[in-house]
C-alpha positions, 0 to 999 in steps of 0.5 A: 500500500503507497500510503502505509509506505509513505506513512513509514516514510515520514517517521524517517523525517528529522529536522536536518536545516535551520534558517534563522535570518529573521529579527521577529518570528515567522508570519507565513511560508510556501514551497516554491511552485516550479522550484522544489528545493526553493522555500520562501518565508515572511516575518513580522518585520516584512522580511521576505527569505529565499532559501534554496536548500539541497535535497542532498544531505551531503551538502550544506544548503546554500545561504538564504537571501532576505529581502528587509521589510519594513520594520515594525508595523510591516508584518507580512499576513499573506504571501502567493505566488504570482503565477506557476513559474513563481518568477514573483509574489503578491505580499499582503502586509500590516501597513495597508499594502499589497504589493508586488515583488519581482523574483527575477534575476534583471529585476530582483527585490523591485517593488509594485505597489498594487493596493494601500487602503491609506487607512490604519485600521483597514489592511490585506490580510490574505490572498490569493492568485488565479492564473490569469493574473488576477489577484484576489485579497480580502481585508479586516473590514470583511471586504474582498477586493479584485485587482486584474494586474492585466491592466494599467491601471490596475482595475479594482473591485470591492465587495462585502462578504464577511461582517468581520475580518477575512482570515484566509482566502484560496482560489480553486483553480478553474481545473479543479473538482470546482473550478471558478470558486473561492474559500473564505474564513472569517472572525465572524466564525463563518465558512464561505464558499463563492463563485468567482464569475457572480460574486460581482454580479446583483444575483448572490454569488456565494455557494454554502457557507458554514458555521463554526463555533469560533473564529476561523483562522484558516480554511483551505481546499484539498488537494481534489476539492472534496473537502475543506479543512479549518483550523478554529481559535478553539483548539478545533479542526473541522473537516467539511465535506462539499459533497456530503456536508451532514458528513462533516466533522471536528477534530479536538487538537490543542492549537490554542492561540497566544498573543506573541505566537503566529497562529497554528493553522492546519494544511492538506498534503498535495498529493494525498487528499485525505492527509493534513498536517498541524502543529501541536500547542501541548496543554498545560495539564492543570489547567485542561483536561488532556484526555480531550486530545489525541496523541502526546502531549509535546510539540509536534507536527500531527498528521491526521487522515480526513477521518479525523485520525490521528496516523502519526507525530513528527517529533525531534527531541532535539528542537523543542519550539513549537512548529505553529505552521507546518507545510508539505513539499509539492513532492511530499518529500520534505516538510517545512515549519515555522517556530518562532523566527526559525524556519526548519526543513525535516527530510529524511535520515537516509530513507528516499521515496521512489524516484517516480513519486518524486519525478518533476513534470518538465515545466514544473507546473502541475505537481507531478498531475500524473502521479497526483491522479494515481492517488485520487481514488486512495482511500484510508481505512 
């Protein structure tokens, strides 16, 4: 069985790279979409890093390069990349901005400025990019905005879709299960699902939308678009199921949230549908009941099947911070996670995957899709 195998190969991962070039703690972090030894991370400070890493363990990484933010004030609350080839991102910050930040080699590091609400108490706080260039953003007033970098001008629309601030915002694709729609999750505890092409229309434009018990801190698709995956302030996961929504569940796991701690939000693997992965906040035991939870008490990376079940803990005895965003690689080979201002790369002791689960499609743009499909009908018992 492909997932047992992958599920023994994952108890092989350790933390083998750490990258510490940040003043304050790390806000968010992607894999790069066509460079898979390339990561990138953000920080409270505005901070962007590149950090090209080998998948050899013979060799040392290469050095990251940090392009400085603002300071104080710039945090960074989102980041995508702009396009497939990932030759750029559009970075959502604290200090009303989003912009634009070329990637490549003739026009590194430059700025384009596609968005400042010239207003302190209004600013981006997630985004997202379809591939026409069009990028999609909401904001603390529970607004979603469409700005088509297509034009010059840029063209921009706003629309009210929350009563509060939009903690997170993932577009589709238009050649997914769902082409066309949009996830967004709110402190007004609401799950939303829209249709891109009525959302500016007078007919509504949204899909279903989905109450939780406490603010959503992040809502993302999986990997097929059969699924949404939450993470809520109140130590909860739920797993809601588009096709079957009576059929959807909660999973208690302790994330709860701390002021100086960016928040723990969970996040699907990309190959496997039914796999996802969150950091664990251990409980203080005199204060909450610890039978509630699943698992060990310590800080750990979970990993979790669309059932709710808890497969396996990624532990290292030898870092002991708490990993509060937790990412797989586009090949599920490595994983990524943010604690404090570290970034840390876990790869395998020794162990590899096959060389066809990690073979690259030639344009690096699909994500292995072959592969991906194979996987689709893969079930957990």
């Amino acid at each position: 069985n492909r997932l047992d195998y992958y599920l023994e190969f994952l108890s092989t991962l350790s933390i083998t790279d750490i990258s510490s070039h940040f003043d304050r703690r790390v806000t968010c972090l992607q894999f790069h979409p066509s460079k898979f030894d390339t990561l990138l991370s953000t920080s409270k400070s505005g901070d962007v890093c590149i950090w090209r890493y080998l998948t050899d363990n013979s060799q040392p990484p290469s050095k990251p390069t940090v392009l400085k933010g603002t300071g104080a004030g710039g945090s960074v609350t989102d980041f995508k990349f702009a396009n497939a080839m990932g030759d750029s991102i559009v970075v959502a910050t604290v200090d009303c901005l989003l912009k634009r930040i070329d990637l490549n080699k003739d026009q590194f590091g430059s700025v384009d400025i596609l968005y400042d609400s010239r207003d302190r108490f209004i600013w981006p706080t997630a985004v997202d990019i379809c591939k026409e260039n069009v990028v999609y953003f909401g904001d603390t007033s529970g607004k979603l905005s469409i700005i088509d970098m297509r034009c010059r001008p840029y063209k921009q629309s706003s629309f009210k879709i929350h009563t509060d601030k939009i903690q997170s915002i993932q577009y589709s694709g238009s050649n997914s299960y769902r082409p066309n729609q949009i996830v967004s999750a709110s402190n007004d505890h609401y799950v939303r699902l829209w249709d891109i092409r009525k959302i500016d229309q007078q007919e509504p434009g949204m899909l279903n939308e989905f109450e939780l018990s406490a603010v959503v801190t992040n809502a993302e698709l999986s990997a097929d678009s059969t699924r949404i995956l939450t993470t809520s302030i109140d130590s909860k996961s739920n797993i809601i199921d588009l096709q079957q929504p009576s059929q959807s569940i909660a999973i208690h796991h302790p994330h709860r949230p701390f002021q100086h701690m960016t928040a723990i939000k969970a996040s699907w693997h990309p190959m496997f549908p039914e796999l996802w992965a969150i950091g664990r906040y251990p409980v203080d035991e005199s204060v909450l009941e610890i039978s509630q939870f699943e698992g060990n008490n310590r800080r750990s990376i979970d990993i979790y099947n669309a059932q709710g079940q808890l497969l396996h803990q990624i532990y290292d005895g030898n870092f002991n911070g708490i990993h509060c965003i937790a990412k797989f690689s586009p090949t599920g080979e490595h994983i990524a996670s943010g604690s404090g201002q570290s970034v840390l790369l876990w790869k395998s002791n020794g162990n590899s995957l096959p060389e066809r689960q990690i073979k690259r499609s030639e344009k690096g743009k699909d994500k292995m899709r072959n592969y991906k499909e194979s996987f689709k009908k893969i079930k957990i018992n």
